[in-house]
N, C-alpha and C positions, 0 to 999 in steps of 0.2 A: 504494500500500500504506500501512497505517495505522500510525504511529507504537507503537503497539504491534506489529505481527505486523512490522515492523522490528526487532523484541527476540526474535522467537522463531525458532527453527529446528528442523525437521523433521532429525535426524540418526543415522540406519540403522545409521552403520560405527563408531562412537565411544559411550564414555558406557557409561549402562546399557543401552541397549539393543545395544551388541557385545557386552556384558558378558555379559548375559541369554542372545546366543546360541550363547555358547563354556560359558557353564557352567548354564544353566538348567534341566537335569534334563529336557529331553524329552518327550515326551508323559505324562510324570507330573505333568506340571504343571496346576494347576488347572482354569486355561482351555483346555488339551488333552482334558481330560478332559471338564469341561462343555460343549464345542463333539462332541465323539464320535469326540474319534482315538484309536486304539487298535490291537494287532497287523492288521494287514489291511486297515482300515477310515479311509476319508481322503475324509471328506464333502465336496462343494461348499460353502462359504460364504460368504456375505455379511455384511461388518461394514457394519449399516449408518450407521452414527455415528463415520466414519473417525475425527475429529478428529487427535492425533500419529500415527498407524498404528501406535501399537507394538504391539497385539495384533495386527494382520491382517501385522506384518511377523514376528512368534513364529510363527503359524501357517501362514506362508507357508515358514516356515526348517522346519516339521516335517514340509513336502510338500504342503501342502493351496492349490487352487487358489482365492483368495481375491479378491474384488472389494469393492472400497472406495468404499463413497458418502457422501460430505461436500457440504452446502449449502451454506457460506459459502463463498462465493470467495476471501476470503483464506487461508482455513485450506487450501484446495485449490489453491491456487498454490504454497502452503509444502508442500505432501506431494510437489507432483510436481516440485518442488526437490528434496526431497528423496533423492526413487525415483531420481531423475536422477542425484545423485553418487554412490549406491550403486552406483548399475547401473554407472556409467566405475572404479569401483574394481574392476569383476572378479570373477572365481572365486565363492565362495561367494555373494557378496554378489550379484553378477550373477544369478547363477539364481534367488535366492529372488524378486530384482522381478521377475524374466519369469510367476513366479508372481501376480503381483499386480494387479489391473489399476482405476484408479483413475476413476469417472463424479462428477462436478459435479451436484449436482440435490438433489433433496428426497425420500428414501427412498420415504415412503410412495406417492409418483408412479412411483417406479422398480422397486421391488420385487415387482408383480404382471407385467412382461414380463420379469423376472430369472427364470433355472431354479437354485433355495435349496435345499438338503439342510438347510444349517444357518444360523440365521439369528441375530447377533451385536448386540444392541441395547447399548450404554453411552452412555446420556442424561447432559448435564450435569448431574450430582447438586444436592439440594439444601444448600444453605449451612451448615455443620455447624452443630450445636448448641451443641459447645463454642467457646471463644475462639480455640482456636489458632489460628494464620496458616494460611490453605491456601498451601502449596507456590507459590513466584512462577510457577512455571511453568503449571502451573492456574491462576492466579487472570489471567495474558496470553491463557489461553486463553478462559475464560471471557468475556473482554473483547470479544476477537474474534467467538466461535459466539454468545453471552448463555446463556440458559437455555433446555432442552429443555420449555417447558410443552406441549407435542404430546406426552410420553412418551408415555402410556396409549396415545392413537390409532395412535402407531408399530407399539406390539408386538401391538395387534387385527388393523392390517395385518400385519405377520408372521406373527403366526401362521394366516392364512387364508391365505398364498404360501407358506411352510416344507413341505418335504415329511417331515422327519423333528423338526426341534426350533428351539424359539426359545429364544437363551439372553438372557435381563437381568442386566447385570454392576450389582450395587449395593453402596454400604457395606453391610458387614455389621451396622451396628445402624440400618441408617435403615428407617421404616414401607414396606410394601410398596409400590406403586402403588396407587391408588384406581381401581375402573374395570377392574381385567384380572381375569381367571381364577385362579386359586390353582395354582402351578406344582406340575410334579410329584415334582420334589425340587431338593437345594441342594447346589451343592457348596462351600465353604468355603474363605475363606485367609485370611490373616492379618488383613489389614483391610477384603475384598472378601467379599462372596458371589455366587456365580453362584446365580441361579433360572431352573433348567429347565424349558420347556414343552414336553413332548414330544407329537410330532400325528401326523397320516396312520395 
């Protein structure tokens, strides 16, 4: 393992993300909504840009059976560290990873023998524009994946496997992707927007 991913850790039960699943608001939350859970309705998904899990672990806490694909091997050595001490802490934490189920490979190889309702693309965003620091924890991640330049090709394969929608999670001021479709709407959060492609 790499002197960086030596610095990072995948962790389910502490931090914000226990945070996020004691008080996060439910399926009103953005990416619940952009992904299509709702009274009734708890699509299959696929995140296929695992990187930390913490979306497919929010979406796995609000019932939805999720599969996690990550290409770098160290970043998927750290998730299934991760799922691993979640799952030995039990009760809640236990169920949500029996939700979860984690594949090593490269999406767009894996995604057309997958069965997708909803299909979770968040690419290594591009390098902000402003100065600020990105987040250390971002910038060990980045170190580790590098940069998604395959974005576009991911979400054309998506969307040709999705049976009902392919969501792309991006800053909410960065230019669209070059190369894809004009979604069919957006749902918005603070610093994020989902753009929805809805298919079938």
């Amino acid at each position: 393992m790499s002197q960086t991913a030596g610095k990072l850790k995948v962790d389910f039960v502490n931090g914000a993300v226990g945070h996020r699943l004691r008080f996060g608001g439910g399926r009103g939350q953005a990416l619940a909504k952009a992904m299509g859970l709702r009274a009734g309705k708890t699509p299959k998904i696929v995140d296929a840009t695992a990187g930390l899990g913490r979306d497919s672990f929010l979406l796995a806490s609000l019932g939805a059976q999720v599969v996690m694909i990550e290409r770098s091997a160290e970043m998927h050595a750290l998730l299934a560290d991760g799922m691993d001490r979640a799952f030995q802490e039990g009760g809640a934490f236990r169920e949500i990873v029996d939700r979860m189920t984690l594949l090593h490979g490269d999406a767009k190889d894996l995604l057309p023998g997958l069965n997708s309702e909803a299909i979770l693309i968040d690419p290594m965003h591009p390098p902000r524009k402003s100065s600020a620091l990105v987040k250390q924890e971002l910038r060990l991640v980045r170190e580790i994946v590098g940069t998604d330049d395959d974005a576009a090709d991911l979400v054309r394969v998506a969307l040709d496997h999705a049976s009902k929608r392919v969501v792309l999670k991006w800053p909410q001021k960065a230019d669209p992707i070059p190369g894809i479709r004009p979604w069919s709407h957006q749902i918005l959060g603070k610093s994020t927007r989902y753009d929805v492609f809805m298919v079938g």
